[in-house]
C-alpha positions as CSV (number, residue, x, y, z in Angstrom):
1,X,-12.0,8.9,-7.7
2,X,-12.7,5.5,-8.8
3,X,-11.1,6.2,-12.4
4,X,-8.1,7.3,-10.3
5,X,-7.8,4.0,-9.1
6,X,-8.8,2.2,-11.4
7,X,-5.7,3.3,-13.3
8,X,-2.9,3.1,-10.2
9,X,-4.8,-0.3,-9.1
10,X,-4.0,-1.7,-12.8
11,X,-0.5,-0.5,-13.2
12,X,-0.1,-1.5,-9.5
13,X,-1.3,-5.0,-10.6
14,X,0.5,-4.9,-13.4
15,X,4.2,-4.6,-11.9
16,X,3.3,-6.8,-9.1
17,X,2.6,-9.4,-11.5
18,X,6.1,-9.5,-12.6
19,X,8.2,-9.9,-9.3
20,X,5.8,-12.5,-8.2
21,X,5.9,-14.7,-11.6
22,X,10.0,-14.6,-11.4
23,X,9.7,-15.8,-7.5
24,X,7.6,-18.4,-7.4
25,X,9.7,-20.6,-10.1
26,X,12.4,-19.3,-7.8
27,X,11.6,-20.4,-4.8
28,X,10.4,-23.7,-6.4
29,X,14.3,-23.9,-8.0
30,X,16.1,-23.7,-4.8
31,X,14.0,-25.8,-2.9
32,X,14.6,-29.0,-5.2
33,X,18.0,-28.4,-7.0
34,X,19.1,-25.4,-4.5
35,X,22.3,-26.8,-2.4
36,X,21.6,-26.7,1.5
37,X,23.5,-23.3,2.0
38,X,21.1,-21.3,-0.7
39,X,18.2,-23.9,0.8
40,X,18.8,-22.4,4.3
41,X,19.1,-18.2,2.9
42,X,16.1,-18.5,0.9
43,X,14.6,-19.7,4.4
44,X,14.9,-16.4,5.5
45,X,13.0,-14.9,2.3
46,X,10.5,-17.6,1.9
47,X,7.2,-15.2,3.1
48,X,8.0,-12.7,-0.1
49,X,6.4,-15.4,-2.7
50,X,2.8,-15.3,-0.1
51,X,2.9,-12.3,0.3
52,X,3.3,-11.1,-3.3
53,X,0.4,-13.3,-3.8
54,X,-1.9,-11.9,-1.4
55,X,-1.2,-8.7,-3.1
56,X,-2.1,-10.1,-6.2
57,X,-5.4,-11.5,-5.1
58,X,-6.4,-8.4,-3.3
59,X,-6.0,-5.8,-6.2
60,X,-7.5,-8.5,-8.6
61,X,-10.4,-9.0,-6.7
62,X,-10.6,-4.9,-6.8
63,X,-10.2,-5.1,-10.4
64,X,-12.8,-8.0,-10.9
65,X,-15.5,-6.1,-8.9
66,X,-14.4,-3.0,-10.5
67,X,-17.2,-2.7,-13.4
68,X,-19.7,-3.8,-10.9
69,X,-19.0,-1.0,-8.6
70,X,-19.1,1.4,-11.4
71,X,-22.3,-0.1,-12.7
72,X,-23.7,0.5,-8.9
73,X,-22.2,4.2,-8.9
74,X,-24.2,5.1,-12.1
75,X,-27.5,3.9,-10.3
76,X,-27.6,5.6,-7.8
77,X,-26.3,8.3,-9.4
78,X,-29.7,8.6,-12.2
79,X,-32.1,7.2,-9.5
80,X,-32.5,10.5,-8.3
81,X,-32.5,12.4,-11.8
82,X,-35.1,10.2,-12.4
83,X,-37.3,10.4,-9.4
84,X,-36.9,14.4,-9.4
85,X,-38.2,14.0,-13.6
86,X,-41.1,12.4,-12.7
87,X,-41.7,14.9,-9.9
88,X,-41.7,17.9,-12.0
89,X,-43.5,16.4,-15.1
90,X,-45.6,13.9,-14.0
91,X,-47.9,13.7,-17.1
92,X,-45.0,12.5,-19.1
């Protein structure tokens, strides 16, 4: 399940990336040069930039933490191989 998302987080991550890095110069356009008429519609649409951000940061994080989470899986995954081993051959 986690290599399942691993894959749609990063092509997720991926596409988002590219919206967001055209709106933010965008938004940063109109606001200085942008005549009041295009000032006052991008108004309207000013949340999309944050909120394409927050997406950003969310999967990120997810991706950041990723290997850790794996790492954790796999432990807990041999700890009990492990503690069964010793269990059935203890002289070892």
């Amino acid at each position: 399940m986690t290599k399942f998302l691993s894959k749609w987080f990063r092509k997720f991550h991926r596409w988002i990336a590219v919206p967001t890095a055209l709106a933010i110069p965008t938004a940063v356009m109109i606001k200085l040069v942008g005549d009041p008429q295009m000032v006052a519609t991008w108004e309207k649409l000013d949340k999309i930039p944050s909120i394409l951000m927050l997406v950003m940061a969310i999967s990120g994080a997810y991706l950041f933490l990723l290997p850790y989470i794996v790492k954790l899986q796999r432990k807990r995954k041999a700890a009990p191989t492990a503690v069964s081993e010793n269990i059935l051959n203890p002289g070892r």
